[in-house]
Backbone as JSON, one array per atom type, in Angstrom:
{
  "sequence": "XXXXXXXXXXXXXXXXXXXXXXXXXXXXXXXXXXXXXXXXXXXXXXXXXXXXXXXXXXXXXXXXXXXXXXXXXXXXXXXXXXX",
  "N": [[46.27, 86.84, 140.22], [44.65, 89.37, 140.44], [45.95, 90.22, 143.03], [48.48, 91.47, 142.26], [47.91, 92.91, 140.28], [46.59, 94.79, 141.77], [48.5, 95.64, 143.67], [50.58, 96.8, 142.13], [48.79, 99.16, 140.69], [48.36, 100.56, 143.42], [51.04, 101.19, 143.75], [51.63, 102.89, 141.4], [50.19, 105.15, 142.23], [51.44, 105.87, 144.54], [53.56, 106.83, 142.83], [52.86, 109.03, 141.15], [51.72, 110.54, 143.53], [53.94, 111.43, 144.2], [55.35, 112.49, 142.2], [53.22, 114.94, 142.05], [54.21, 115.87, 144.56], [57.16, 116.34, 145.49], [59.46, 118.52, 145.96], [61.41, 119.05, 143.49], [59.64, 117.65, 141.79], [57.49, 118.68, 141.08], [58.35, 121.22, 140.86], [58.51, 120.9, 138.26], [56.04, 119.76, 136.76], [53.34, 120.43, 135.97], [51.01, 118.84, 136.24], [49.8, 115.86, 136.78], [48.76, 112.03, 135.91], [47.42, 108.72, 136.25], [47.42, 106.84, 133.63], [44.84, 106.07, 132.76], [43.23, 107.76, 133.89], [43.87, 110.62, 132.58], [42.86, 113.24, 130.66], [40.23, 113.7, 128.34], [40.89, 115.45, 126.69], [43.59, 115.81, 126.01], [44.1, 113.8, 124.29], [45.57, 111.45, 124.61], [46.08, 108.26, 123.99], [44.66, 105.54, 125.68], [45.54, 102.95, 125.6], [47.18, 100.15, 125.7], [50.38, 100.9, 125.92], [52.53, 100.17, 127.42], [52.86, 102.52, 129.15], [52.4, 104.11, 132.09], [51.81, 106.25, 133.61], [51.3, 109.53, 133.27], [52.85, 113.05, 132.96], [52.43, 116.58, 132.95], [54.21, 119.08, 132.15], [54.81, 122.56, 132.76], [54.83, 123.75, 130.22], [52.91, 122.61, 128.66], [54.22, 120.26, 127.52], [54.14, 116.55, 127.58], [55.12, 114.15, 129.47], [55.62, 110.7, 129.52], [55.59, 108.22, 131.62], [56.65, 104.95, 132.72], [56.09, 102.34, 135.37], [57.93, 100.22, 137.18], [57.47, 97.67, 139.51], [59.07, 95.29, 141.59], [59.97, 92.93, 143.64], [62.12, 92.8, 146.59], [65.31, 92.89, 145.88], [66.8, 95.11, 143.4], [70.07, 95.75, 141.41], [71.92, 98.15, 140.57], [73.36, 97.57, 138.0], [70.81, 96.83, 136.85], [69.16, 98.74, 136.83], [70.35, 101.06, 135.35], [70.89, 99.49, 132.85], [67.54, 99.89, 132.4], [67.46, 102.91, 131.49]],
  "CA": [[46.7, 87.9, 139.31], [44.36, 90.58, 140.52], [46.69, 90.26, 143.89], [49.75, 91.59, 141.52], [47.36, 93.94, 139.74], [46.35, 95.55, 143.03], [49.92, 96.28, 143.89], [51.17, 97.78, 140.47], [47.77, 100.44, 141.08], [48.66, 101.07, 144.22], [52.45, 102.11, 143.44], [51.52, 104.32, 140.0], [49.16, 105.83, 143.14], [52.48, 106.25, 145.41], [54.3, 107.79, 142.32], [51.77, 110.15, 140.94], [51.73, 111.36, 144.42], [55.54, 112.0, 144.51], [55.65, 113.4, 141.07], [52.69, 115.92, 142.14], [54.41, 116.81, 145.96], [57.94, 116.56, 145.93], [59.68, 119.87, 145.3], [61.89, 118.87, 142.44], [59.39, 117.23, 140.43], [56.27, 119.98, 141.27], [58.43, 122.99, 139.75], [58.4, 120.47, 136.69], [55.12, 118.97, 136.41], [51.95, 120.99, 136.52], [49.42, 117.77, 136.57], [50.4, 113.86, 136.91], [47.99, 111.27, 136.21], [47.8, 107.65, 136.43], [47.27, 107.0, 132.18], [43.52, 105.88, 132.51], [42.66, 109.64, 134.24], [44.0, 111.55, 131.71], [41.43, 113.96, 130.2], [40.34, 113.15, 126.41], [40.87, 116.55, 125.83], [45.08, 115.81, 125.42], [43.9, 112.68, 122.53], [46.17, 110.81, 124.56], [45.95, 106.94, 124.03], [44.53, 105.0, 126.64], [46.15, 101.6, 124.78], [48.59, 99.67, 126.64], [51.93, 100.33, 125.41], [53.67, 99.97, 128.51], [52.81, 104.17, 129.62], [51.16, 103.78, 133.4], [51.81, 107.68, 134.42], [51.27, 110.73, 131.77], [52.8, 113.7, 133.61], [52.3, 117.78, 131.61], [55.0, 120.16, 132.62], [54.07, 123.81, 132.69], [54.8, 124.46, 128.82], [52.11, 122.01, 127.97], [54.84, 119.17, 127.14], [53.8, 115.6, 128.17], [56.21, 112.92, 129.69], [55.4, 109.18, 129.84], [56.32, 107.2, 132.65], [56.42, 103.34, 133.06], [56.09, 102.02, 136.38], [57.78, 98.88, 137.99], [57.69, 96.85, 140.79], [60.06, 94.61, 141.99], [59.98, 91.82, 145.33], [63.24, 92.44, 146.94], [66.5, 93.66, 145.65], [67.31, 95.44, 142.0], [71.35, 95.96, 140.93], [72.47, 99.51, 139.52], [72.98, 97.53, 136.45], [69.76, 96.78, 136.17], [68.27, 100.19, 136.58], [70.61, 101.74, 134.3], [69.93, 99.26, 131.57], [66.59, 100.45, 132.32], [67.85, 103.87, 131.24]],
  "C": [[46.15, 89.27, 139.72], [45.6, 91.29, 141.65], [47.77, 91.29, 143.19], [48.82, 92.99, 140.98], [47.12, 95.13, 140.45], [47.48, 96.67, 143.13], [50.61, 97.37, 143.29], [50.29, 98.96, 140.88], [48.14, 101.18, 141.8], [50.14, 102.09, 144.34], [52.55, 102.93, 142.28], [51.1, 105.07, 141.5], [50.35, 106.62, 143.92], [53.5, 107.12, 144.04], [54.04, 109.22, 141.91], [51.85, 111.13, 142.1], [53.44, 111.91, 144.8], [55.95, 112.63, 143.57], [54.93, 114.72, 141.72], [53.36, 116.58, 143.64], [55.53, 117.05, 146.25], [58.58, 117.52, 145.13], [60.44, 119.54, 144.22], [60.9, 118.6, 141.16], [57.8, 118.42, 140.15], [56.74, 120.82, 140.96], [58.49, 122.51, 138.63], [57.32, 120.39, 136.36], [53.92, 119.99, 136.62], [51.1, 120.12, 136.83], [50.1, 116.21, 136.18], [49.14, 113.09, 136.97], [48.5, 109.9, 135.92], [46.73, 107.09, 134.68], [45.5, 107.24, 132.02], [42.8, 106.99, 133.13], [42.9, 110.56, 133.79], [42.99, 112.06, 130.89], [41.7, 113.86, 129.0], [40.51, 114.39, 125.78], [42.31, 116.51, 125.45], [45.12, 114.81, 124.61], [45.34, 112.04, 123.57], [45.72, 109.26, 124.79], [45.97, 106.24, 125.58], [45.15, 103.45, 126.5], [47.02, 101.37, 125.76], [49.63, 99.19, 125.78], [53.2, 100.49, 126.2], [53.82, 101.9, 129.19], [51.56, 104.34, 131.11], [50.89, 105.08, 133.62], [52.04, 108.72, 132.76], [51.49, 112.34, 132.99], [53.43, 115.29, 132.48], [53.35, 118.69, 132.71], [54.39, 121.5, 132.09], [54.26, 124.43, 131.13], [54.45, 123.5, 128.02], [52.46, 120.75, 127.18], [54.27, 118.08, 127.65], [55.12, 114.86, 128.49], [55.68, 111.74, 129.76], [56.42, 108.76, 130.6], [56.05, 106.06, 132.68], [57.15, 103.34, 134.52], [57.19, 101.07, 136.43], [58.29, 98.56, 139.52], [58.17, 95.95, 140.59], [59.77, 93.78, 143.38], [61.53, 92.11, 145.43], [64.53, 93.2, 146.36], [66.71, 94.23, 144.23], [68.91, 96.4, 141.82], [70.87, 97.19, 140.22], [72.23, 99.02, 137.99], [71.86, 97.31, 135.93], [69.4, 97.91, 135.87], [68.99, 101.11, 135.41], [71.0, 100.91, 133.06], [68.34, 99.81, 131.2], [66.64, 102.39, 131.13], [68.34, 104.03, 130.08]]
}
């Protein structure tokens, strides 16, 4: 299980870093963290209710992101049931 746990870490790690560098989402986002590095000064809940990434756009809004990983192939329809 940690094996699986590892993984999940590692890919918030790979998103965080694509929220904070790629130009689309960096003229949105001023600061991206991975939930449990968020500073207690935004009172946001460290609880697990399915919120891996907490990313603040420049007019002090927050977004929640949920991660996932997948082995192998995921269908359109899946992702936009996701949606």
């Amino acid at each position: 299980m940690d094996k699986q746990r590892d993984k999940k870490t590692a890919f918030e790690k790979i998103v965080v870093a694509d929220l904070k560098n790629e130009p689309a989402y960096k003229k949105k986002f001023e600061d991206v963290w991975i939930l449990n590095e968020v500073s207690a000064k935004y009172r946001i809940s460290k609880k697990d209710t399915g919120v891996d990434i907490v990313a603040k756009d420049y007019d002090g809004n927050s977004t929640a992101v949920q991660t996932k990983i997948f082995k192998g192939k995921v269908s359109i329809k899946f992702v936009l049931i996701l949606l």
